[in-house]
C-alpha positions in Angstrom: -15.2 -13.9 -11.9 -12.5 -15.7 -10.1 -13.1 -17.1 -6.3 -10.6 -18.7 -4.1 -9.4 -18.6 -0.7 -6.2 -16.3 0.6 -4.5 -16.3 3.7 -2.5 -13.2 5.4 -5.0 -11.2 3.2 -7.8 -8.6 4.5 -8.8 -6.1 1.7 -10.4 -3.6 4.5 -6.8 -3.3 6.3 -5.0 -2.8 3.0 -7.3 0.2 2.0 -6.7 1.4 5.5 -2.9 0.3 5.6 -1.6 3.7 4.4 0.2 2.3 1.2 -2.3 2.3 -1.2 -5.0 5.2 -1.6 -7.4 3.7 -4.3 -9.6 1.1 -2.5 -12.6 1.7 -1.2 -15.6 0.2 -0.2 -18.9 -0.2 -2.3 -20.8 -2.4 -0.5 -21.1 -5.0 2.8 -17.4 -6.8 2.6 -16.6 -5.3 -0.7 -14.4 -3.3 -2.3 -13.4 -2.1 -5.3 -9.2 -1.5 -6.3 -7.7 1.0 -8.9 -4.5 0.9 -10.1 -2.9 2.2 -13.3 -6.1 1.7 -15.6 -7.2 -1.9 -13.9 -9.9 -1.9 -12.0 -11.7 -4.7 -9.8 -14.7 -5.6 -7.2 -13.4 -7.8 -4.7 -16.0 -9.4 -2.0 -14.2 -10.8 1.1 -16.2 -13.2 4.0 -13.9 -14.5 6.7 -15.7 -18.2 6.3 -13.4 -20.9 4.9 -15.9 -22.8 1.6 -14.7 -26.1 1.4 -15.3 -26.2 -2.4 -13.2 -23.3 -3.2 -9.7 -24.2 -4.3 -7.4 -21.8 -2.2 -3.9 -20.8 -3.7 -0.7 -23.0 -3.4 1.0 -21.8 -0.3 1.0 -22.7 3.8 -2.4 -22.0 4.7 -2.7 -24.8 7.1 -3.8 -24.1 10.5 -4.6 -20.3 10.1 -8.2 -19.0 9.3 -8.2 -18.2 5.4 -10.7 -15.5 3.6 -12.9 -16.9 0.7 -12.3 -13.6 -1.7 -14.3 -13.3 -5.0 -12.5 -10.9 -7.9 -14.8 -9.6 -10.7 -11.9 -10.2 -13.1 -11.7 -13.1 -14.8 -9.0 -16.0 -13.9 -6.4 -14.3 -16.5 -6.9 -11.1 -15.5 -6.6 -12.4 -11.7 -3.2 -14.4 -12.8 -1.9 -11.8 -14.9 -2.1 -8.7 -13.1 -3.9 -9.1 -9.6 -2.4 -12.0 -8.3 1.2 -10.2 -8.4 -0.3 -6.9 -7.7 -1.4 -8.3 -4.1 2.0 -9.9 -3.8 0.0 -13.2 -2.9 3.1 -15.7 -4.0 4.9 -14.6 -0.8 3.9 -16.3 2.0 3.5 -13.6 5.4 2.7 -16.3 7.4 6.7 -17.3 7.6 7.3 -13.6 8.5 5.1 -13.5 11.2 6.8 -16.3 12.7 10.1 -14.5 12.9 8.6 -12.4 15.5 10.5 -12.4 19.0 8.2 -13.9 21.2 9.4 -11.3 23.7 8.4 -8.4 21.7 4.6 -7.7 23.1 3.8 -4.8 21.0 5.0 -6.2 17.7 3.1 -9.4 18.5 0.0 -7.2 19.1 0.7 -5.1 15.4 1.0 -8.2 13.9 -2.0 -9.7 15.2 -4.2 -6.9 15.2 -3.4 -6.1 10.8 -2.1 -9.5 9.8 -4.4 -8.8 7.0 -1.6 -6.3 5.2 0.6 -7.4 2.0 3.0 -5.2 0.5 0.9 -4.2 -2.7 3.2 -4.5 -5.6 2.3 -1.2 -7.0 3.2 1.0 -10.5 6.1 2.8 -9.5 4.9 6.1 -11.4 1.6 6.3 -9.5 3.7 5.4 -6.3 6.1 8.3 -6.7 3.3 10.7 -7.4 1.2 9.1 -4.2 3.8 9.9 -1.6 5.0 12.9 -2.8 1.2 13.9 -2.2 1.4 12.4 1.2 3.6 14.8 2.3 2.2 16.3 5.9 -0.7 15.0 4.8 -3.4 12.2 6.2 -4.7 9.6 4.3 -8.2 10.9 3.8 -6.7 14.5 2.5 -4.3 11.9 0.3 -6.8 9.8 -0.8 -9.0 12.6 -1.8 -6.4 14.5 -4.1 -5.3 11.4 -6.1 -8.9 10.7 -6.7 -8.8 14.3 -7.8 -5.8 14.2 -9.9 -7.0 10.9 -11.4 -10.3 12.8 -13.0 -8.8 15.8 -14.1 -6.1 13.8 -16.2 -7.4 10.1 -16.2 -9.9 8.8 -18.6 -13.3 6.8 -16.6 -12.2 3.2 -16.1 -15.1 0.1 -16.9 -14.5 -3.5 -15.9 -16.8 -6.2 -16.4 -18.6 -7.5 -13.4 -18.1 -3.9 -11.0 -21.6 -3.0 -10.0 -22.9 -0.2 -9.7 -20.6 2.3 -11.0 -17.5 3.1 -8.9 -16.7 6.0 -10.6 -13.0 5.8 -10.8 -10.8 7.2 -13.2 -7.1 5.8 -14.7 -3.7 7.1 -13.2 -2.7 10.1 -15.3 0.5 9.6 -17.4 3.4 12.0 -16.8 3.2 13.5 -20.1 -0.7 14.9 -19.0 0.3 15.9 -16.0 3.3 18.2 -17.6 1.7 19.4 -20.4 -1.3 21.2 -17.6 1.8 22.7 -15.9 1.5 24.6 -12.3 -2.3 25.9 -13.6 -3.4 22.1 -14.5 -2.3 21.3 -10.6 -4.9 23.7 -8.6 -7.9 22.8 -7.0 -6.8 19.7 -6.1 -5.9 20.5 -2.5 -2.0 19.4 -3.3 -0.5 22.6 -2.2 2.8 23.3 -2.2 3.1 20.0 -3.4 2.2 20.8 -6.7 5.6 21.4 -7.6 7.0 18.4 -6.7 4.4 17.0 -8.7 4.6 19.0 -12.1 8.9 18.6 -11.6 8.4 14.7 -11.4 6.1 14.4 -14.3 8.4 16.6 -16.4 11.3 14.2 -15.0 9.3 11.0 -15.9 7.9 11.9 -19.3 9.1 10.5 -22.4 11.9 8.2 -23.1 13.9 9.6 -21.1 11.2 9.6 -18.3 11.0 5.9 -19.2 14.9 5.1 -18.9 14.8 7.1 -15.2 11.4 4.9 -13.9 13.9 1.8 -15.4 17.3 2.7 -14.1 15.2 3.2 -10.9 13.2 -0.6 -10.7 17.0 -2.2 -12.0 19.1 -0.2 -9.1 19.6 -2.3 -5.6 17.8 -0.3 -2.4 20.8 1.9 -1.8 21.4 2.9 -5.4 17.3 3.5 -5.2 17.4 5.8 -2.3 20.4 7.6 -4.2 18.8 8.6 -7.1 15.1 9.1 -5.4 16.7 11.6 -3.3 18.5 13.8 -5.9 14.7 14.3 -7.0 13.0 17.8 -6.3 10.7 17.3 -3.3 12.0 13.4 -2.7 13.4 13.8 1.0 14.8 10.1 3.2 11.1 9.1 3.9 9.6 9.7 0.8 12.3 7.7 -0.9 12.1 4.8 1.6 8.2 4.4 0.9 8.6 4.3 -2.3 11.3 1.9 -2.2 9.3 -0.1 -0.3 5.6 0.4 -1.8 6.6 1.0 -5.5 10.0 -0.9 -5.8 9.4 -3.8 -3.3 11.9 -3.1 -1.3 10.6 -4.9 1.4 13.5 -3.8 4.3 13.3 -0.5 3.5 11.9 0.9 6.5 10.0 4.5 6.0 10.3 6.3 9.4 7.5 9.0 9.8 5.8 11.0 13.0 4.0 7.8 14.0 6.8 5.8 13.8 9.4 7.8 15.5 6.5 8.1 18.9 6.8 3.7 18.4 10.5 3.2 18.6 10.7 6.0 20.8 8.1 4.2 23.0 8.9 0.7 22.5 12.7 0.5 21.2 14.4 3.1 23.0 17.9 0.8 22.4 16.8 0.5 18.3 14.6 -1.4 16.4 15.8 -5.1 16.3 16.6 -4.8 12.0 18.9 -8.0 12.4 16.2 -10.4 13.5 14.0 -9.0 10.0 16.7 -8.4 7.7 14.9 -8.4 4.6 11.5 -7.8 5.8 11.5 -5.1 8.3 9.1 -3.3 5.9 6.4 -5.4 6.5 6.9 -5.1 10.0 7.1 -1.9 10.0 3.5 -1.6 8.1 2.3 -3.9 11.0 3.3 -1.4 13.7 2.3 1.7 11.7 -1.4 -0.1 11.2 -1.3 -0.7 14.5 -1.0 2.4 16.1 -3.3 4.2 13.9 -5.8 2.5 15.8 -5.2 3.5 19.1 -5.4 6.6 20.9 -2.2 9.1 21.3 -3.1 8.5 25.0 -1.3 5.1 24.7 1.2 5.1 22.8 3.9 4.4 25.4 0.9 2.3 28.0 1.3 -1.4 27.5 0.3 -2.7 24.0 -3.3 -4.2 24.1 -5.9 -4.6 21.2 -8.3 -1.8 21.3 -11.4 -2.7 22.6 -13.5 -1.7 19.1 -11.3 -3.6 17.0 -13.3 -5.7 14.4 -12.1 -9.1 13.7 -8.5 -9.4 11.9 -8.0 -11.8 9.3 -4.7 -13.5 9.8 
């Protein structure tokens, strides 16, 4: 087990966040994460412990999360610790916000729990090709299927009671089922972006596309995703952004047309957060999940069921 205390960190808003779709919750303030074959039980309380040594970084003056990992430390160090992206610090990206800018200042407050995950960039591609006109229940529910089907049951030491998760297929699985291997598992007429992918990413040469992809710049990124069967400009950009790190890449969807329509009729401000407009951009998309279509272009205000954000 490894304990310690995290700032700019709430696991509930990252399962909810809409770039990840294998968290979920197993418990009062816990949760257990699955990615690639790893698997881990993480207990979050909002309560600061004075004895627990919190990572290096600028924590002072903000209210920190004392967050237990059933991993142990060199697990934690060598695969979570990146995987939560916890060496950047959000806080400094926060304060870039205009001042001016009351519905950004809202997002941020109301999810300042949300990191960019660091995800695999196979299971990302196959993720949002899936989330094609889709929600993130109907998302989450045909990974978790995709995962059994082709997956193998994943164990980890310290994750009580059973989770019942399964490993991210490989491509080569995945291809060899072919079209029949793909139904039942409500992906639609997605299944063949998702059978051309695997067949794209299996194998060496599989590996050398998945490798010219995490070595190209964002444009080059956005070049070659696109050329892809099924990849169109959004898909690309959240994959840039959720599976390459591409932090400015900035996916525009339905919900996020309605907010600059709403709030940035001249254009989103991209020269103040050159570099980082992803992450505000998962702020505002967080964000207006939670409110009613009602108000989407009313004056930005936390809704009134909110439950307390860890910032």
């Amino acid at each position: 087990m490894y304990q310690t205390i995290l700032y700019d960190f709430d696991i509930h808003m990252l399962m909810d966040s809409g770039q990840v779709f294998r968290i979920r919750p197993c418990g009062e303030n816990t949760y257990v994460a699955a990615s690639g074959s790893h698997l881990v039980r993480i207990r979050q309380t909002p309560s600061v412990a004075a004895d627990t040594p919190s990572l290096p970084g600028s924590g002072a003056g903000r209210e920190g999360a004392c967050v237990e990992f059933s991993c142990s430390p060199g697990e934690f160090v060598s695969y979570w610790h990146n995987y939560f992206d916890l060496a950047t610090d959000y806080g400094a990206m926060k304060q870039a916000v205009d001042p001016g800018d009351s519905f950004l200042l809202s997002a941020v407050s109301y999810g300042g729990g949300i990191r960019i995950l660091r995800q695999d960039l196979w299971e990302t591609i196959l993720c949002f090709l899936i989330s094609q006109n889709n929600n993130i229940s109907r998302i989450r529910k045909s990974v978790d299927a995709l995962c059994r089907r082709y997956g193998y049951k994943l164990v980890a030491e310290g994750v009580f009671p059973d989770p019942d998760f399964y490993s991210f297929p490989a491509p080569e699985a995945i291809a060899a089922g072919g079209l029949e291997g793909l139904q039942g598992l409500g992906l639609g007429y997605r299944d063949k972006y998702i059978l051309a992918m695997a067949l794209r990413c299996e194998g060496d040469s599989g590996k050398e596309f998945l490798e010219s992809l995490q070595n190209a710049g964002y444009d080059e990124a956005i070049a070659i995703l696109t050329k892809e069967f099924g990849v169109g400009r959004k898909v690309a950009d959240c994959i840039c952004l959720f599976g390459l790190h591409h932090i400015g890449a900035f996916p525009v969807d339905t919900h996020v047309k309605q907010i600059l329509a709403a709030y940035y009729p001249k254009g989103f401000p991209f020269e103040r957060y050159q570099g980082f407009a992803g992450v505000m951009q998962q702020y505002m998309f967080y964000y207006k999940l939670s409110l009613p279509s009602s108000r989407t272009k009313k004056d930005p205000r936390k809704p009134v069921t909110a439950r307390k954000k860890i910032s």
